[in-house]
ZADO-1210 file (C-alpha; in nm, 4 decimals, padded with zeros to 6 digits):
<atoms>
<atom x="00.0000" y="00.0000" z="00.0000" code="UNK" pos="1"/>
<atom x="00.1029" y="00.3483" z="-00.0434" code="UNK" pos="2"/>
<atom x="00.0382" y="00.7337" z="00.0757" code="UNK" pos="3"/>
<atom x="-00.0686" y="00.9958" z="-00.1738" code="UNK" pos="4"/>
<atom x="00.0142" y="01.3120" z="-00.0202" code="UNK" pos="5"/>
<atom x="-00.2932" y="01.5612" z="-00.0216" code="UNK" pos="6"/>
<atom x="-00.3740" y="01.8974" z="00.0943" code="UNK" pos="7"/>
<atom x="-00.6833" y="01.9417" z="00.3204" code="UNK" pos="8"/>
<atom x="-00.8926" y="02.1541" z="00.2065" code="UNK" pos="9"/>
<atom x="-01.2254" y="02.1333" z="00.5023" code="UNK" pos="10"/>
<atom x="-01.5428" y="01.9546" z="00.5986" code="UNK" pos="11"/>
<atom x="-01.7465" y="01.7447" z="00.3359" code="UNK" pos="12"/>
<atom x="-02.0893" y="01.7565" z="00.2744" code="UNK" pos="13"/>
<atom x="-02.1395" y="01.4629" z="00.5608" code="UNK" pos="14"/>
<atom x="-01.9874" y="01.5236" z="00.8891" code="UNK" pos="15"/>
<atom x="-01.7353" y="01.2499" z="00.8703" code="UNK" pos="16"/>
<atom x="-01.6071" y="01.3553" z="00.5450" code="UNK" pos="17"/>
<atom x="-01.3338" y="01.5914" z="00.4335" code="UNK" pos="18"/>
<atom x="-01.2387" y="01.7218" z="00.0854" code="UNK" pos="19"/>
<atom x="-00.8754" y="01.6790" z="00.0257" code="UNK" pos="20"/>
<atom x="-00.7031" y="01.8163" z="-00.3070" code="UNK" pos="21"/>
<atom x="-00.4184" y="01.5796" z="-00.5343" code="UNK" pos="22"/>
<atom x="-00.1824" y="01.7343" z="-00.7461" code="UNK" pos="23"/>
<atom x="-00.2707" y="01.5685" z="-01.0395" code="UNK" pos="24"/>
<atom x="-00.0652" y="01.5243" z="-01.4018" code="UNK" pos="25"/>
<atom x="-00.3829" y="01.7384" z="-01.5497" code="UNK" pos="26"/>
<atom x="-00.3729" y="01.9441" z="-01.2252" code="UNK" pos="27"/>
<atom x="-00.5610" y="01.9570" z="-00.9014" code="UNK" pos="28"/>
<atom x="-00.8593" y="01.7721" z="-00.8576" code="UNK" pos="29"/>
<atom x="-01.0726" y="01.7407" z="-00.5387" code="UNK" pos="30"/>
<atom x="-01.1611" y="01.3978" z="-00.3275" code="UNK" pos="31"/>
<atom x="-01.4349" y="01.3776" z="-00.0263" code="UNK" pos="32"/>
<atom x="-01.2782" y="01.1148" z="00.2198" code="UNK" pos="33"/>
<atom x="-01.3411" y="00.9921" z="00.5228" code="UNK" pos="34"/>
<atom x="-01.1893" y="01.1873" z="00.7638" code="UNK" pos="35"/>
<atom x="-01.0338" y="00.9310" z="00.9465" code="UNK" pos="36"/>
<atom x="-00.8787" y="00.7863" z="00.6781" code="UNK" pos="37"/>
<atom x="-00.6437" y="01.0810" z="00.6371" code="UNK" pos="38"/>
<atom x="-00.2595" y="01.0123" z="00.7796" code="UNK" pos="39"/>
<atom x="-00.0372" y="01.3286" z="00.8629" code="UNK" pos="40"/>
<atom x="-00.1515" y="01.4549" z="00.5367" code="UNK" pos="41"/>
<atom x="-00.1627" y="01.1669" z="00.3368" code="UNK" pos="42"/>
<atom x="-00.4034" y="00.9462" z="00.1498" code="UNK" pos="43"/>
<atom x="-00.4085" y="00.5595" z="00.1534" code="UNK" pos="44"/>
<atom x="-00.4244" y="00.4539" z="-00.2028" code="UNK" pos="45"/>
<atom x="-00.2873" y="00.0940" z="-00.3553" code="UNK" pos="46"/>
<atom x="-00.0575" y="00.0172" z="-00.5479" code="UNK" pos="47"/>
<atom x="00.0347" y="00.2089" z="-00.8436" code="UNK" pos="48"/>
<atom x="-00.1411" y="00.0242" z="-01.1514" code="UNK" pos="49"/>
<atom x="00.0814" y="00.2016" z="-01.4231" code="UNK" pos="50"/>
<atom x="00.3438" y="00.4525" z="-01.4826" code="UNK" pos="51"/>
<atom x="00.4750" y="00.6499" z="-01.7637" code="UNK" pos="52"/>
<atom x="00.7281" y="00.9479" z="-01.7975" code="UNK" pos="53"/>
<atom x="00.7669" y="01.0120" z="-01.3990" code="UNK" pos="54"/>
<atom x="00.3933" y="00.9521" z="-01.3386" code="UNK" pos="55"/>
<atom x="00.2496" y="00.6885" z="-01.2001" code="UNK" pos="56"/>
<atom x="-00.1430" y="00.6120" z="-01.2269" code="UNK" pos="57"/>
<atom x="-00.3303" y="00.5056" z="-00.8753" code="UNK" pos="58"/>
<atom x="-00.6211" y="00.4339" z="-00.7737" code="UNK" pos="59"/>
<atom x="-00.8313" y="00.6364" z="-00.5480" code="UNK" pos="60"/>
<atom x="-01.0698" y="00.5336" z="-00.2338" code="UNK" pos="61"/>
<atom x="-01.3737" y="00.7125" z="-00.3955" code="UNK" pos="62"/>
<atom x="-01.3991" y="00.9532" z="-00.7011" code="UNK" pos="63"/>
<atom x="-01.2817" y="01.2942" z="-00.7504" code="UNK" pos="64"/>
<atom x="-01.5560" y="01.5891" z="-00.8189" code="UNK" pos="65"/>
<atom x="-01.4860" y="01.5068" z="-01.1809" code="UNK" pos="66"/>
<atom x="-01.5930" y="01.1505" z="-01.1480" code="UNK" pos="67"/>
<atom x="-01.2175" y="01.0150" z="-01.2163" code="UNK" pos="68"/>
<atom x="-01.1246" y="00.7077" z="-01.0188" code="UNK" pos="69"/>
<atom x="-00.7668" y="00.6976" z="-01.0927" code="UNK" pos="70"/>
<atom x="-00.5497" y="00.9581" z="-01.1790" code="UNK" pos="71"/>
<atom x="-00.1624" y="01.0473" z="-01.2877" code="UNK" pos="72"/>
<atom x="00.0669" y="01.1599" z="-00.9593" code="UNK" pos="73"/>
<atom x="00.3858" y="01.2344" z="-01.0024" code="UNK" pos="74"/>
<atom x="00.6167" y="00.9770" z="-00.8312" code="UNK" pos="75"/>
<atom x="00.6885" y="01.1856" z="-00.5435" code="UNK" pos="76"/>
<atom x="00.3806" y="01.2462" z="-00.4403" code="UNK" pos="77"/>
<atom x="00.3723" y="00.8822" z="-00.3314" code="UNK" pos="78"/>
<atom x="00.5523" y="00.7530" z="00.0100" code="UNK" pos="79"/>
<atom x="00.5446" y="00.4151" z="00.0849" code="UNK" pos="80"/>
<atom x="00.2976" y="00.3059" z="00.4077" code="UNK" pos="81"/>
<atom x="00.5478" y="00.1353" z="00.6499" code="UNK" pos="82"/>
<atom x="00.2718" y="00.0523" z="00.8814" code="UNK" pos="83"/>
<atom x="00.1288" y="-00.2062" z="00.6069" code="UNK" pos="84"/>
<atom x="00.1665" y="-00.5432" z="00.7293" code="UNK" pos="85"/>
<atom x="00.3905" y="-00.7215" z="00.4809" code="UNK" pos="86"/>
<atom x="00.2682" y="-01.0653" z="00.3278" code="UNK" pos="87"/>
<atom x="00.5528" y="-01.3599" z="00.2347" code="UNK" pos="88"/>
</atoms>
């Protein structure tokens, strides 16, 4: 699993939501997440499911305002989640 780094940008619609913003290859796009699934200003996303020219294309926990599911982040907005339990 990795982190997508994100900027906070306030309270959702529903009170246990919060609308985060991703620096995205076609620029920023907007994400309401759970709140508690935010980490020190990251975003739990999997693993990257392609890459091309520095970018790398995840997968996000629910759609942005534009409807995209996945979306181009450069490689260093990703950091590895070290609290993932590793499998064998």
């Amino acid at each position: 699993m990795m982190l997508l780094k994100i900027k906070n940008l306030g309270e959702g619609l529903h009170p246990s939501e919060t609308v985060v913003l991703i620096q995205t290859k076609d620029g920023p796009e907007e994400v309401a997440v759970d709140a508690k699934s935010l980490r020190n200003g990251t975003l739990p996303v999997g693993w990257p499911v392609g890459k091309s020219a520095g970018f790398l294309l995840v997968e996000l926990p629910r759609p942005t305002v534009t409807g995209a599911r996945r979306v181009w982040v450069r490689k260093e907005e990703l950091v590895p989640d070290k609290t993932a339990r590793r499998t064998a």
